[in-house]
PDB file of N, CA, C and O in Angstrom:
ATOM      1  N   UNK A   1      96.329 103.151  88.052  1.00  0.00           N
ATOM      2  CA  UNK A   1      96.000 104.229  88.955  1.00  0.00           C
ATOM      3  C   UNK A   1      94.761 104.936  88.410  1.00  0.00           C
ATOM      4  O   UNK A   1      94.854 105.406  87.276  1.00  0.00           O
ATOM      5  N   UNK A   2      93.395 105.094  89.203  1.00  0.00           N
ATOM      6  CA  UNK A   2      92.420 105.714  88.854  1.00  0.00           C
ATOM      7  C   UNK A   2      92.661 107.133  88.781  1.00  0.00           C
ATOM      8  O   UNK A   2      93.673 107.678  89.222  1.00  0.00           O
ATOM      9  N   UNK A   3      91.604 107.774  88.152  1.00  0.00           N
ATOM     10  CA  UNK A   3      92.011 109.341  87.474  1.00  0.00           C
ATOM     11  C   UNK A   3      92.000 110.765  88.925  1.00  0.00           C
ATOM     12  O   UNK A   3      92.224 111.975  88.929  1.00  0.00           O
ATOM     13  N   UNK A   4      91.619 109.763  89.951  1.00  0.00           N
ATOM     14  CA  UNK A   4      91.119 110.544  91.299  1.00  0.00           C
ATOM     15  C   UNK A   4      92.325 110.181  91.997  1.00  0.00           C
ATOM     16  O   UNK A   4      92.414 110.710  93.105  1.00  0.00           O
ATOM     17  N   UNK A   5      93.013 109.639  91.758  1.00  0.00           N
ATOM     18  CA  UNK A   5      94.082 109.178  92.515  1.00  0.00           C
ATOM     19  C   UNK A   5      95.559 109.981  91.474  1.00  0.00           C
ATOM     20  O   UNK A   5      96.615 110.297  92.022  1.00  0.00           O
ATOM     21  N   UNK A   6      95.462 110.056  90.898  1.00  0.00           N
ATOM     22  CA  UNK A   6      96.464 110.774  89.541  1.00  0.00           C
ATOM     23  C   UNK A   6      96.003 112.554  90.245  1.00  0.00           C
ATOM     24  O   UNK A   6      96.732 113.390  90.781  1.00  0.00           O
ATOM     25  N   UNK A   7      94.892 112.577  90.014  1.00  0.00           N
ATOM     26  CA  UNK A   7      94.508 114.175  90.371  1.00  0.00           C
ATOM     27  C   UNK A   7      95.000 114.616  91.420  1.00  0.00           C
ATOM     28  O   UNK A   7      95.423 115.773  91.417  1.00  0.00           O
ATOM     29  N   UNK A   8      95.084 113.778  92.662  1.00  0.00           N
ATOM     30  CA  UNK A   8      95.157 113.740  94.309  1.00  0.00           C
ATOM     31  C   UNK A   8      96.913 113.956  93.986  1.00  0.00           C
ATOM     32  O   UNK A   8      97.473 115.025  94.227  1.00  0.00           O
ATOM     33  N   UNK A   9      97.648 112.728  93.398  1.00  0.00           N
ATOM     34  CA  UNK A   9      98.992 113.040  93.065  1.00  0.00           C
ATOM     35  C   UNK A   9      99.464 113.859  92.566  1.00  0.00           C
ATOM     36  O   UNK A   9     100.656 114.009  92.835  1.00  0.00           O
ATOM     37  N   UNK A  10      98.799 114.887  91.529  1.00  0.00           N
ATOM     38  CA  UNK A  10      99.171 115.873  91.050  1.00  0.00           C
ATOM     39  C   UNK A  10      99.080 117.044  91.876  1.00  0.00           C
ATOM     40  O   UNK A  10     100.013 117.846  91.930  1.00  0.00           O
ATOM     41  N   UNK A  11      97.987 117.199  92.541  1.00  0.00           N
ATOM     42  CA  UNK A  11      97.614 118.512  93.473  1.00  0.00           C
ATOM     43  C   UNK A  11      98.756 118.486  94.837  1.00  0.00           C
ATOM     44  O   UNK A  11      99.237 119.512  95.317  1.00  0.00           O
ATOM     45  N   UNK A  12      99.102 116.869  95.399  1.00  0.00           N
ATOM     46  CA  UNK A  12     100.062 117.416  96.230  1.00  0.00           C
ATOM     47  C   UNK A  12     101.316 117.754  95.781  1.00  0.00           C
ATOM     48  O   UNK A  12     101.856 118.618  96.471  1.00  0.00           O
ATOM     49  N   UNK A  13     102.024 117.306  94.741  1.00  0.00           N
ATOM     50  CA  UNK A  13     103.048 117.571  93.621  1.00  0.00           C
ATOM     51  C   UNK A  13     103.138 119.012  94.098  1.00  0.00           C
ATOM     52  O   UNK A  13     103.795 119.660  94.913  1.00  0.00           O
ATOM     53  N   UNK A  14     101.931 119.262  92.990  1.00  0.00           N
ATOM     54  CA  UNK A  14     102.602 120.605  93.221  1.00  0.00           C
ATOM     55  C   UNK A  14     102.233 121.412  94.281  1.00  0.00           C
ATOM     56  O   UNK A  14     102.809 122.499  94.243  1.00  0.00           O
ATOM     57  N   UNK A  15     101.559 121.284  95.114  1.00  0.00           N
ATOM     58  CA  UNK A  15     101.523 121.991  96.481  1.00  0.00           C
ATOM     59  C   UNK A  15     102.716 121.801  97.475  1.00  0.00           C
ATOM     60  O   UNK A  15     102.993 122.626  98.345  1.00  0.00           O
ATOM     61  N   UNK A  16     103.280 120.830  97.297  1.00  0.00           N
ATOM     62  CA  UNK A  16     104.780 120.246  97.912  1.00  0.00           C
ATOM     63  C   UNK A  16     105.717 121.050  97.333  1.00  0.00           C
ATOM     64  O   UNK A  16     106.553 121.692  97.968  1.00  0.00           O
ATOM     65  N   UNK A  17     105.570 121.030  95.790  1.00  0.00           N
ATOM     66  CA  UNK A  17     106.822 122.384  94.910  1.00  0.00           C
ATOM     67  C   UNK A  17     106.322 123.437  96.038  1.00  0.00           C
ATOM     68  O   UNK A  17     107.114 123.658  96.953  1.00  0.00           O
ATOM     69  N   UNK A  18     105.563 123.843  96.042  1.00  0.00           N
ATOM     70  CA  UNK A  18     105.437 125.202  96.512  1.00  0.00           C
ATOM     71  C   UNK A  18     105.966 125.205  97.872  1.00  0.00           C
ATOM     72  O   UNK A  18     106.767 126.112  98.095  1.00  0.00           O
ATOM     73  N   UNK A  19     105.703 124.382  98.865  1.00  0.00           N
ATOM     74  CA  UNK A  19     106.184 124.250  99.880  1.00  0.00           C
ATOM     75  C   UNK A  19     107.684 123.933 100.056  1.00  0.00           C
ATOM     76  O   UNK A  19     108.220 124.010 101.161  1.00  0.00           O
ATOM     77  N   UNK A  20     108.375 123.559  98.890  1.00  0.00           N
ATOM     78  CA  UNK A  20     109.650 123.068  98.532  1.00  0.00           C
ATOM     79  C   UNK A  20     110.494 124.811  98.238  1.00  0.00           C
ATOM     80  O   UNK A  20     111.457 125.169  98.917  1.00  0.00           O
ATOM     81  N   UNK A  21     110.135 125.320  97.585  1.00  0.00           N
ATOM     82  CA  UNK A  21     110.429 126.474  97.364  1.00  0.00           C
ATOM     83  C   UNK A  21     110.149 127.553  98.106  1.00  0.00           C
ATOM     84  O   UNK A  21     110.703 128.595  97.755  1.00  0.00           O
ATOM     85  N   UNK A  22     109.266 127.597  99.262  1.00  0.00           N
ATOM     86  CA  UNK A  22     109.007 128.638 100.113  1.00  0.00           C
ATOM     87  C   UNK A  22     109.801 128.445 101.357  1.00  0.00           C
ATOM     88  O   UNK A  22     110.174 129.437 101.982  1.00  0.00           O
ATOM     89  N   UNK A  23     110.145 127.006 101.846  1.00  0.00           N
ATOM     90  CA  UNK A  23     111.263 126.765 102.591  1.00  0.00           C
ATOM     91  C   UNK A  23     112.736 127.067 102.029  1.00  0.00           C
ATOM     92  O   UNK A  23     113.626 127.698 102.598  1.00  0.00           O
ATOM     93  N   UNK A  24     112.765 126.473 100.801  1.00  0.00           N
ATOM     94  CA  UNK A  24     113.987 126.961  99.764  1.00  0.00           C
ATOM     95  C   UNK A  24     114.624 128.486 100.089  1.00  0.00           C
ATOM     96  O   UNK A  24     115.759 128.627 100.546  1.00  0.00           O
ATOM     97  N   UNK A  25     113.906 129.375  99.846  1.00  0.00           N
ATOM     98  CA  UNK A  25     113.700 130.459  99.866  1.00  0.00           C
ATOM     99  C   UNK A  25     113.747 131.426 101.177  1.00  0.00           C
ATOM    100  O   UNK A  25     114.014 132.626 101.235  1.00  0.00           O
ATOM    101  N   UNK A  26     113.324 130.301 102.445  1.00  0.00           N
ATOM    102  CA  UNK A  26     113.328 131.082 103.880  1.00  0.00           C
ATOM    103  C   UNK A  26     114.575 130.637 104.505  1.00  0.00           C
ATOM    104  O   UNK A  26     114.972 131.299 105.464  1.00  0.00           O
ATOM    105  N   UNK A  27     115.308 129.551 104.094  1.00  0.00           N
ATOM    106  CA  UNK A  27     116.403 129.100 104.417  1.00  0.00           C
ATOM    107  C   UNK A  27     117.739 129.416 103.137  1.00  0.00           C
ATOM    108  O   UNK A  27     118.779 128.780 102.963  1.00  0.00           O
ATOM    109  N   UNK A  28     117.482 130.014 102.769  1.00  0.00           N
ATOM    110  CA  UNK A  28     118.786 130.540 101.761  1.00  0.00           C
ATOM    111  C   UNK A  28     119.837 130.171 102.652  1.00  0.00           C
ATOM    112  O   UNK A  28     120.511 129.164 102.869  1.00  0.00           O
ATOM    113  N   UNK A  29     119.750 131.283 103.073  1.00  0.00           N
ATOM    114  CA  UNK A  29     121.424 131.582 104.348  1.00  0.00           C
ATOM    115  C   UNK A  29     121.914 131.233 104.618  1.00  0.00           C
ATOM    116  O   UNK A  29     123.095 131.556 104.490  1.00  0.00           O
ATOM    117  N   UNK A  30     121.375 129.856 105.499  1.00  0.00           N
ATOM    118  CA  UNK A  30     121.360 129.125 106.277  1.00  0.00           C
ATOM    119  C   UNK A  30     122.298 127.938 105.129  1.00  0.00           C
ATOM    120  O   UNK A  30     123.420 127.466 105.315  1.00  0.00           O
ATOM    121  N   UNK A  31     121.327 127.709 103.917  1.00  0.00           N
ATOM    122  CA  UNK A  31     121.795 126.517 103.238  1.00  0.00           C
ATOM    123  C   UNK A  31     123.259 126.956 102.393  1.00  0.00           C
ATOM    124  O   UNK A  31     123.997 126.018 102.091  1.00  0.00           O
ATOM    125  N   UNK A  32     123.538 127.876 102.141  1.00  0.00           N
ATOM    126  CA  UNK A  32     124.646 128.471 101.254  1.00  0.00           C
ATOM    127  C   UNK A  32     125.358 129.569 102.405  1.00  0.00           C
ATOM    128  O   UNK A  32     125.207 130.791 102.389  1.00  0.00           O
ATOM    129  N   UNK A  33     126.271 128.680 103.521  1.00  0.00           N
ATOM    130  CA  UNK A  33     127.126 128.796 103.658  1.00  0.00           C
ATOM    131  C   UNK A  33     128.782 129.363 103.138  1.00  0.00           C
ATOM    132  O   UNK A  33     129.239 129.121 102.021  1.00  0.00           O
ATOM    133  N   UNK A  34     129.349 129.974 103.974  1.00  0.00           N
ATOM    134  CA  UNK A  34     131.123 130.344 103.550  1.00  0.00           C
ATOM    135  C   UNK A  34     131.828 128.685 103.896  1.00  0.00           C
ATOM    136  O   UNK A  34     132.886 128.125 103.609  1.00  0.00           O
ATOM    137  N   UNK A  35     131.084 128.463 104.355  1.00  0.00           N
ATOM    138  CA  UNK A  35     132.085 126.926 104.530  1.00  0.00           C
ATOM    139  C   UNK A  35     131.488 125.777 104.688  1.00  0.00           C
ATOM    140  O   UNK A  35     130.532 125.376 105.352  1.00  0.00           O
ATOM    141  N   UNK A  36     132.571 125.114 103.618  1.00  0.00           N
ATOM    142  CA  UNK A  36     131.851 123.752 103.029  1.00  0.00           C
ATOM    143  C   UNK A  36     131.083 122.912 103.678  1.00  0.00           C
ATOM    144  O   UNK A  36     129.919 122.545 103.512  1.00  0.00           O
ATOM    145  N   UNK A  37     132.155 122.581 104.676  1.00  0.00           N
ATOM    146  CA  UNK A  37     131.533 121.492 105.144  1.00  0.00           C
ATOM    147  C   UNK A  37     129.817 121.521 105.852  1.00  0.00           C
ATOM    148  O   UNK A  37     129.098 120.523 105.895  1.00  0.00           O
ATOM    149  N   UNK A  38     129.478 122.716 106.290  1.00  0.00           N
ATOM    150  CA  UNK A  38     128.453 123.167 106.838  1.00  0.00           C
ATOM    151  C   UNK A  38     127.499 123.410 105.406  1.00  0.00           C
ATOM    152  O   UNK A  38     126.462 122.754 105.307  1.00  0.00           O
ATOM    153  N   UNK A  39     127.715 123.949 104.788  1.00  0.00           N
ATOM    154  CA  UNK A  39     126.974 124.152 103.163  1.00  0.00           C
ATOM    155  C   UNK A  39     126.552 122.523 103.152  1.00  0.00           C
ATOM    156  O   UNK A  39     125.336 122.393 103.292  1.00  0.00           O
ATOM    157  N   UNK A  40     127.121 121.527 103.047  1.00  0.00           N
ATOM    158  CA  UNK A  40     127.256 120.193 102.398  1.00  0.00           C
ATOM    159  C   UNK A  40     126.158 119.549 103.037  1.00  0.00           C
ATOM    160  O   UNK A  40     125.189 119.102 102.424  1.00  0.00           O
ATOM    161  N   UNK A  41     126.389 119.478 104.887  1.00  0.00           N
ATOM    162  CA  UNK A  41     125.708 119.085 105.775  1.00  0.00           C
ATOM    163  C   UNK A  41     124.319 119.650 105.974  1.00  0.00           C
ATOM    164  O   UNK A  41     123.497 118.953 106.569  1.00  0.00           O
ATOM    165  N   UNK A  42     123.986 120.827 105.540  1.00  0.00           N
ATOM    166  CA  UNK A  42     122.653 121.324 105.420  1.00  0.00           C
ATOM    167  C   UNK A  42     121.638 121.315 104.907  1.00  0.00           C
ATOM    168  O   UNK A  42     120.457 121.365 105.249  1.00  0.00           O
ATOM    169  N   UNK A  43     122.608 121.194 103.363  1.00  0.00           N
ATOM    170  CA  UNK A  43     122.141 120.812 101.945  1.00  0.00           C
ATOM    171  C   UNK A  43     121.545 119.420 101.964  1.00  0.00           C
ATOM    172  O   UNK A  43     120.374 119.088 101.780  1.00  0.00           O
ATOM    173  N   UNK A  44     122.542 118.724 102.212  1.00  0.00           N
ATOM    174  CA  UNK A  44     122.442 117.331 102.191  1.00  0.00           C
ATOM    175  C   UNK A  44     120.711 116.929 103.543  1.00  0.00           C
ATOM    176  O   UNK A  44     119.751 116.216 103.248  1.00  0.00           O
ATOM    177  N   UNK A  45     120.890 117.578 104.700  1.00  0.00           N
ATOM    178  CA  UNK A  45     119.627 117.072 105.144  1.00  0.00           C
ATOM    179  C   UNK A  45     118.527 118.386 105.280  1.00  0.00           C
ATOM    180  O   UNK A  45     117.740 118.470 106.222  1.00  0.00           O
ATOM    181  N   UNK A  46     118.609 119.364 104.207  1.00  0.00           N
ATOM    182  CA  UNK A  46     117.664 119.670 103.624  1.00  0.00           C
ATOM    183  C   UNK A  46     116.945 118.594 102.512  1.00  0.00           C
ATOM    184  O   UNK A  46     115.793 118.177 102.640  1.00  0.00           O
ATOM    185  N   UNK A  47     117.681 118.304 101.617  1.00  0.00           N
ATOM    186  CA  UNK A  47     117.204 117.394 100.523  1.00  0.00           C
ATOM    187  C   UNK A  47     116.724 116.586 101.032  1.00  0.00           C
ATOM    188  O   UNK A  47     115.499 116.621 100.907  1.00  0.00           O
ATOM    189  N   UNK A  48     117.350 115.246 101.994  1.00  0.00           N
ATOM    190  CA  UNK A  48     116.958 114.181 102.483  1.00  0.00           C
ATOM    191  C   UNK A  48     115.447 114.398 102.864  1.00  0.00           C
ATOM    192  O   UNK A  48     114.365 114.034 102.403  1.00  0.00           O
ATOM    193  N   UNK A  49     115.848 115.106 103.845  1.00  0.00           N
ATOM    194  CA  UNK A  49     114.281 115.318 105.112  1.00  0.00           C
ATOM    195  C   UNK A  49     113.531 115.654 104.137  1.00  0.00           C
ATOM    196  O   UNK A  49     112.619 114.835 104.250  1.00  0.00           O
ATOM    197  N   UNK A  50     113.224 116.450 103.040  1.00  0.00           N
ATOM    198  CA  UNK A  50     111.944 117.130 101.647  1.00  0.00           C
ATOM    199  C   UNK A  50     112.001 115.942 101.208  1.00  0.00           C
ATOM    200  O   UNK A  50     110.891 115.528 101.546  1.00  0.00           O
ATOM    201  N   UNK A  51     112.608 114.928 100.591  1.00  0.00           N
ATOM    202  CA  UNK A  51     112.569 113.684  99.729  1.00  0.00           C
ATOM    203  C   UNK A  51     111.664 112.973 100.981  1.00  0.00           C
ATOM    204  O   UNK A  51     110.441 112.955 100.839  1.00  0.00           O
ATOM    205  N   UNK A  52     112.154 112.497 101.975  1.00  0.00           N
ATOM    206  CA  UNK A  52     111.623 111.600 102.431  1.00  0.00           C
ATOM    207  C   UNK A  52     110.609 111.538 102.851  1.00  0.00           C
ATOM    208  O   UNK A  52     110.104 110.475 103.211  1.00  0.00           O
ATOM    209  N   UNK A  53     109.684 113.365 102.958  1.00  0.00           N
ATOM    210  CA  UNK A  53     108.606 113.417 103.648  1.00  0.00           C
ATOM    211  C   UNK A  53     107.223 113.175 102.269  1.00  0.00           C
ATOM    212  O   UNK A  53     106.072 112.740 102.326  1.00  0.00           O
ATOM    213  N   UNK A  54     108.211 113.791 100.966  1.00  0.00           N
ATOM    214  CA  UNK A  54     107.830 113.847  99.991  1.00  0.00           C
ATOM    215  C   UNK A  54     107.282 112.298  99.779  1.00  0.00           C
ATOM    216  O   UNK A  54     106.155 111.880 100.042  1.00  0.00           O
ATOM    217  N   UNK A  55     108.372 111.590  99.243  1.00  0.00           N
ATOM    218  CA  UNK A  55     107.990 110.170  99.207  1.00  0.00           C
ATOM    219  C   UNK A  55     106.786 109.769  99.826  1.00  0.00           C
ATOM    220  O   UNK A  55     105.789 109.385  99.214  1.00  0.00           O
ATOM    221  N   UNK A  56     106.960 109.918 101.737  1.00  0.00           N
ATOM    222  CA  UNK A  56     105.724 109.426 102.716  1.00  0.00           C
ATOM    223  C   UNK A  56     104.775 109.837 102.130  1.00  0.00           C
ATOM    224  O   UNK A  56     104.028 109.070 101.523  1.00  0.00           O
ATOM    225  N   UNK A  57     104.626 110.870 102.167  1.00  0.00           N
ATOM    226  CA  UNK A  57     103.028 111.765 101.307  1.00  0.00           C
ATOM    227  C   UNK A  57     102.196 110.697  99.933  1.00  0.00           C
ATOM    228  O   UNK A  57     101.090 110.229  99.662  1.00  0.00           O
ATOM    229  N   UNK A  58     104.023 110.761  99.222  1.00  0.00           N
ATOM    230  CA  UNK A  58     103.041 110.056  97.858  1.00  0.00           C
ATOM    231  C   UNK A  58     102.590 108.602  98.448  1.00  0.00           C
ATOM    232  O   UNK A  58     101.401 108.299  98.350  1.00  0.00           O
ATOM    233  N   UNK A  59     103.381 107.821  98.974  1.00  0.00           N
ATOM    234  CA  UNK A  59     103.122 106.695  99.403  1.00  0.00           C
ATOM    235  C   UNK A  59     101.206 106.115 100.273  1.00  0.00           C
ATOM    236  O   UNK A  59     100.478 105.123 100.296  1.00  0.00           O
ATOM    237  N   UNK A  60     101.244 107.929 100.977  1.00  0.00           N
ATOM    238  CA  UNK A  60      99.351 107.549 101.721  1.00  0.00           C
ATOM    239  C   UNK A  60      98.906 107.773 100.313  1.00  0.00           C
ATOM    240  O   UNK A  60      97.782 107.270 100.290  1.00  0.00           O
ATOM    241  N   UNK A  61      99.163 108.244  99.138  1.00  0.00           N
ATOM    242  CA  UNK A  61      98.250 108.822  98.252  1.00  0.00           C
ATOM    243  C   UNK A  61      97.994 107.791  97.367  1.00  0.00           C
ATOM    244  O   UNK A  61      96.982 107.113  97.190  1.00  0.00           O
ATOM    245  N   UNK A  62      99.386 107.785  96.696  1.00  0.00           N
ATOM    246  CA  UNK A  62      99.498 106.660  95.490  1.00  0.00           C
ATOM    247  C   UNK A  62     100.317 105.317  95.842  1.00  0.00           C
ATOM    248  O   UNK A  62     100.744 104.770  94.826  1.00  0.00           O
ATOM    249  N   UNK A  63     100.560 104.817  96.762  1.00  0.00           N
ATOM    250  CA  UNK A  63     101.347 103.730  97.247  1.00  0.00           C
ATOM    251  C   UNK A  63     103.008 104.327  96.606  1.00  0.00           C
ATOM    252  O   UNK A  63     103.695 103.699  95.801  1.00  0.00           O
ATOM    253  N   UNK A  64     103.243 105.221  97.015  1.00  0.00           N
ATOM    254  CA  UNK A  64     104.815 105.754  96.500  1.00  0.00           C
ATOM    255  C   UNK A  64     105.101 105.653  94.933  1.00  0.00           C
ATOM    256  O   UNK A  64     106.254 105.659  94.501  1.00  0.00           O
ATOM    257  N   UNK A  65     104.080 105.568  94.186  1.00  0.00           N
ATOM    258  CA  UNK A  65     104.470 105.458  92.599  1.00  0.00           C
ATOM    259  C   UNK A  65     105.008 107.346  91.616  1.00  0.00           C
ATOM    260  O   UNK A  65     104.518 108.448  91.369  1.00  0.00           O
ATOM    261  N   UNK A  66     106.068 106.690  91.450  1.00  0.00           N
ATOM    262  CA  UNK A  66     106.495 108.431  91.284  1.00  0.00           C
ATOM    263  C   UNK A  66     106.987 108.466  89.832  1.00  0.00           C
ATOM    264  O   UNK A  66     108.111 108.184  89.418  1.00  0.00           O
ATOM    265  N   UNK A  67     105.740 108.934  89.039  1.00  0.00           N
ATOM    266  CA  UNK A  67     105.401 109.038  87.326  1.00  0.00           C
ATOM    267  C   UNK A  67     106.321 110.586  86.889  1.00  0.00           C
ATOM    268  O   UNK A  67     106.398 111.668  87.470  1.00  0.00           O
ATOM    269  N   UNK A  68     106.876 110.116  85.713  1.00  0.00           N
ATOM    270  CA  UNK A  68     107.602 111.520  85.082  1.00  0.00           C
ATOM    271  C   UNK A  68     106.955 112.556  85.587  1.00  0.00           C
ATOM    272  O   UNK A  68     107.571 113.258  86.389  1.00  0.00           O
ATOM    273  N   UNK A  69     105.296 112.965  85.173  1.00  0.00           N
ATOM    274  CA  UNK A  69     104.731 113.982  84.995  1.00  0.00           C
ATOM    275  C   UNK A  69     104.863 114.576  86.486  1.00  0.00           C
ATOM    276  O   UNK A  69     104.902 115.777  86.753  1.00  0.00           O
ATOM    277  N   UNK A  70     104.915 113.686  87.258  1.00  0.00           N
ATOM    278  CA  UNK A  70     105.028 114.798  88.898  1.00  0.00           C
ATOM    279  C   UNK A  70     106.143 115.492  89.163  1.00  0.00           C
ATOM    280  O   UNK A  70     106.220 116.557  89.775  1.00  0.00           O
ATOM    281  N   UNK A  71     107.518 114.483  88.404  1.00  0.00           N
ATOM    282  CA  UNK A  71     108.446 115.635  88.723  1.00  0.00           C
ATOM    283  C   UNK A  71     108.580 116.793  87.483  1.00  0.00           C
ATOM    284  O   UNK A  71     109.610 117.467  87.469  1.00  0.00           O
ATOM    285  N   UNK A  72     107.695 116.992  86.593  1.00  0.00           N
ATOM    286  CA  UNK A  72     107.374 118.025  85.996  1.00  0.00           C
ATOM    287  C   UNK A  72     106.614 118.829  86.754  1.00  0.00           C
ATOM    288  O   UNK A  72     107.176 119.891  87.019  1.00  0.00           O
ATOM    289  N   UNK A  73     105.426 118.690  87.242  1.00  0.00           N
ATOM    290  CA  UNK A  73     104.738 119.308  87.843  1.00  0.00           C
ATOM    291  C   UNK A  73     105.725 119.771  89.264  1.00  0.00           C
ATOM    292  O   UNK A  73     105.551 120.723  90.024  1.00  0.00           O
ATOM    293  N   UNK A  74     106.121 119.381  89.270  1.00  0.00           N
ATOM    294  CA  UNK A  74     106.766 119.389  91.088  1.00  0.00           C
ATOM    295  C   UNK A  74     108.480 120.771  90.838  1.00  0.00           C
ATOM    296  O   UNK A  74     109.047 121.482  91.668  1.00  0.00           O
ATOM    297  N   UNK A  75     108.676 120.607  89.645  1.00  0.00           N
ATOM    298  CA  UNK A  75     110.229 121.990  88.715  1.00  0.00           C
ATOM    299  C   UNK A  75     108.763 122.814  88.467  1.00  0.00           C
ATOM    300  O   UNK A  75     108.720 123.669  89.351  1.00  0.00           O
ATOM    301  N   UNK A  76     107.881 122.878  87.855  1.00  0.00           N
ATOM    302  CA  UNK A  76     106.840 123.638  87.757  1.00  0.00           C
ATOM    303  C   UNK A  76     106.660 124.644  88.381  1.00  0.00           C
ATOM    304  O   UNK A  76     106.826 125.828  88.091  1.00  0.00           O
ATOM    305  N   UNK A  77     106.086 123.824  89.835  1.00  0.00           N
ATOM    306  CA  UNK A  77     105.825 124.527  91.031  1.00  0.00           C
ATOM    307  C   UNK A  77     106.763 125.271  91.898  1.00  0.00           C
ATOM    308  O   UNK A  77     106.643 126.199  92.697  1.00  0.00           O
ATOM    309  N   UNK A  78     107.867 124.450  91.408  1.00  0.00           N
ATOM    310  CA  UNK A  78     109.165 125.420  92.337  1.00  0.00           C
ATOM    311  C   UNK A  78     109.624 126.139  91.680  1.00  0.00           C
ATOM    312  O   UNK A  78     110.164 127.055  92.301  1.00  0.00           O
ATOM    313  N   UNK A  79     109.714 126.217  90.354  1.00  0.00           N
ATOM    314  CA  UNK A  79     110.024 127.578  89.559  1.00  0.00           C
ATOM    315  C   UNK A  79     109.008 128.880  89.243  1.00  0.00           C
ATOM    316  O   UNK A  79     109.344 130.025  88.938  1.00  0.00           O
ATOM    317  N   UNK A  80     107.787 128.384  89.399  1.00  0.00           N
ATOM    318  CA  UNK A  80     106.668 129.173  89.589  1.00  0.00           C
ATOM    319  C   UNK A  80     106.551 130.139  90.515  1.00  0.00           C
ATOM    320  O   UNK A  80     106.230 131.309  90.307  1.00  0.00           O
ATOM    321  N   UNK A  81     106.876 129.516  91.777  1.00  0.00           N
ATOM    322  CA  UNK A  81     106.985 130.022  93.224  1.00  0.00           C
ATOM    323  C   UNK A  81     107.988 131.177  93.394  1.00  0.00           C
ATOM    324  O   UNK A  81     107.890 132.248  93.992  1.00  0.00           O
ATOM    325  N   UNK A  82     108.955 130.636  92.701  1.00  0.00           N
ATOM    326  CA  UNK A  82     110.459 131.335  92.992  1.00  0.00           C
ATOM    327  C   UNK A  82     110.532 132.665  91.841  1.00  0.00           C
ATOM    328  O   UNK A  82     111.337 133.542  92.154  1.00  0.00           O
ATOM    329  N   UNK A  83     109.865 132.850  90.722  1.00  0.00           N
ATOM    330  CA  UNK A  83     109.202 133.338  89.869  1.00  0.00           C
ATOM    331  C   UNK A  83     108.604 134.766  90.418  1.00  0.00           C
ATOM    332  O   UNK A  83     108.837 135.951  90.181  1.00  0.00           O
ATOM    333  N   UNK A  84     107.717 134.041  91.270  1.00  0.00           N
ATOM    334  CA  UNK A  84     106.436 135.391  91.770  1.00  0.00           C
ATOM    335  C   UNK A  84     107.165 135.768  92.927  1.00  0.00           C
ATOM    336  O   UNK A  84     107.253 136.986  93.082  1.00  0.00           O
ATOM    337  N   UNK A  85     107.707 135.060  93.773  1.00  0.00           N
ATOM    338  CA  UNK A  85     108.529 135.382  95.027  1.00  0.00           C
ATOM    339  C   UNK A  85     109.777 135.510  95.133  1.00  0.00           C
ATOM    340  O   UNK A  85     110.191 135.303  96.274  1.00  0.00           O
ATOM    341  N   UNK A  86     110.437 135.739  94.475  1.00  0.00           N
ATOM    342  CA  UNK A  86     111.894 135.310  94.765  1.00  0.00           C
ATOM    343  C   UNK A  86     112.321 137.191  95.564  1.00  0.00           C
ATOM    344  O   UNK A  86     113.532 137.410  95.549  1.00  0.00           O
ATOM    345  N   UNK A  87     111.838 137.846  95.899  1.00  0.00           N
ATOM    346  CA  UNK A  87     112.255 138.573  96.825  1.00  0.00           C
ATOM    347  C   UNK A  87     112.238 138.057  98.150  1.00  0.00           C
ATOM    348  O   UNK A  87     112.976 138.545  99.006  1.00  0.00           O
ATOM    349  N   UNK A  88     111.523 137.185  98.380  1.00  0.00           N
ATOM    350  CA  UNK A  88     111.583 136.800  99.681  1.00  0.00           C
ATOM    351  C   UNK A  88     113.079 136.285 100.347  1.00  0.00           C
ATOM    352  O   UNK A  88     113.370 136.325 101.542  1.00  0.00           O
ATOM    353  N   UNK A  89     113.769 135.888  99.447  1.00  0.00           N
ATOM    354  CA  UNK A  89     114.958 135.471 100.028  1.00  0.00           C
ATOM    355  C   UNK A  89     116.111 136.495 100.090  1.00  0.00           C
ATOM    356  O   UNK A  89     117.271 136.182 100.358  1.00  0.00           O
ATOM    357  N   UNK A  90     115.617 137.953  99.773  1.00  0.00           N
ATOM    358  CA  UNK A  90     116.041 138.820  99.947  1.00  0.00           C
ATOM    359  C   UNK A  90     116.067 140.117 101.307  1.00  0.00           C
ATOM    360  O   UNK A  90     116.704 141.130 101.596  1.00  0.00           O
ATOM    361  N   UNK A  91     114.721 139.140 101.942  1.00  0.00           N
ATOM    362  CA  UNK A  91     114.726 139.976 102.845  1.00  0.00           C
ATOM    363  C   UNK A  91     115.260 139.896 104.088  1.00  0.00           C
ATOM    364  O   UNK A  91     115.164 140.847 104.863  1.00  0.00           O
TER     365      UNK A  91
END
């Protein structure tokens, strides 16, 4: 993988954390449910639908190659986010 193509993977990484965590964050409520089964079902295609769009993304970028360092960069970005913002899911 050339160093322009690593850079390109890194910048959406973590621009995706951020986008991972600002949805995170606007959907609290919604995802942490009083009842399970609805908690489970939300959760579950919250994750899916972010993974899979995630994946597509890396895939136009880097042909889907998914290196340690992005999912560092990618807890980075979503703890970063949630860090400076985390009132938002308060409001």
């Amino acid at each position: 993988m050339s160093l322009i193509v690593q850079i390109q993977s890194i910048a959406l990484t973590f621009l995706f954390g951020l986008y991972f965590s600002l949805l995170f964050n606007l959907l609290y409520r919604i995802l942490f449910t009083k009842s399970f089964i609805i908690n489970f079902l939300t959760n579950f295609f919250f994750i899916f639908s972010n993974s899979i769009l995630y994946y597509y993304l890396l895939f136009k970028v880097n042909n889907g190659m998914i290196h340690i360092y992005l999912l560092f960069i990618f807890l980075l970005s979503f703890f970063l986010y949630n860090l400076l913002f985390k009132k938002i899911r308060w409001v």
